[in-house]
Structure formats: structure tokens, C-alpha cells
GUMITOR-938712 format. One record per residue (C-alpha): x, y, z; residue in one letter. Coordinates in steps of 0.1 Angstrom, whole numbers, plus 2048, in hexadecimal, padded with zeros to 3 digits. Layout:
XYZA
...
***
This chain:
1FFC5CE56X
21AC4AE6BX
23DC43E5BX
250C26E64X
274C24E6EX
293C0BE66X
28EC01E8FX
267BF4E88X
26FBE0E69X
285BBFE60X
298BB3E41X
29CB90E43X
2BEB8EE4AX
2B4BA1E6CX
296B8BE71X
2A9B69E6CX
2C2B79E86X
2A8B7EE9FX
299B5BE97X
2BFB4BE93X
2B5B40E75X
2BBB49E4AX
2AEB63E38X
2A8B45E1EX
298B30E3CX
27FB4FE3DX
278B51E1AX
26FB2CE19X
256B33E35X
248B51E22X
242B3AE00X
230B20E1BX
21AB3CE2CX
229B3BE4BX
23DB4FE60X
238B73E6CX
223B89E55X
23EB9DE3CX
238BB8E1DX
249BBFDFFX
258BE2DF3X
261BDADCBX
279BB6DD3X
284BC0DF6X
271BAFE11X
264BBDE35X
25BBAFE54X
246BC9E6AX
252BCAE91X
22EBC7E9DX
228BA8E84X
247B99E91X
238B9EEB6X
217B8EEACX
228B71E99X
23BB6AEBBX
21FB72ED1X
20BB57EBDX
227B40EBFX
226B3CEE3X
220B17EF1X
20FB0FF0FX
216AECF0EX
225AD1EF1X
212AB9EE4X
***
């Protein structure tokens, strides 16, 4: 079993930082489906680091329109 430390996980206020954005901008995104994949502990909300790489690395645009 692996354990994961505070440098592999976001809070949303650290997320919405990264993406300079709200942590209430992310929750809105969560309630649509959208967004980087996150997980719950009690209230408290995560965002796993590799999640957050995938959710960018999916994001990536080759071209517009």
C-alpha cells in the first residue's frame, strides 16, 4: 500500500490557484461533471496530482474550431 502526501494532492483553493480561477468556479464544474477527476474525505474535497495531469493532458488543443 502506497500513502499519499500533501505534495500529490489539491484542495481547491490550491487547484483554482493553479488554474487562476475559484474554489467556487471548481465546485460548479464538479456539480456539471466536468473538470479534473476529485474525491471526497468526509466534506473536504481532493484533487489527485496525476488526475490533475490527465485533466490537462486531455485538455490539450491541436487546433480551434
Amino acid at each position: 500500500m502506497t500513502t499519499t502526501t500533501t505534495s500529490e494532492v489539491f484542495t481547491p483553493e490550491e487547484l483554482a490557484k493553479r488554474y487562476d480561477t475559484t474554489p467556487p468556479a471548481l465546485a460548479a464544474l464538479r456539480h456539471k461533471g466536468k473538470g479534473p477527476r476529485f474525491f471526497k474525505l468526509g466534506r473536504r474535497v481532493y484533487y489527485r496530482l496525476e488526475d490533475v495531469l490527465a485533466y490537462e493532458r486531455d485538455a490539450i488543443q491541436e487546433r480551434t474550431a
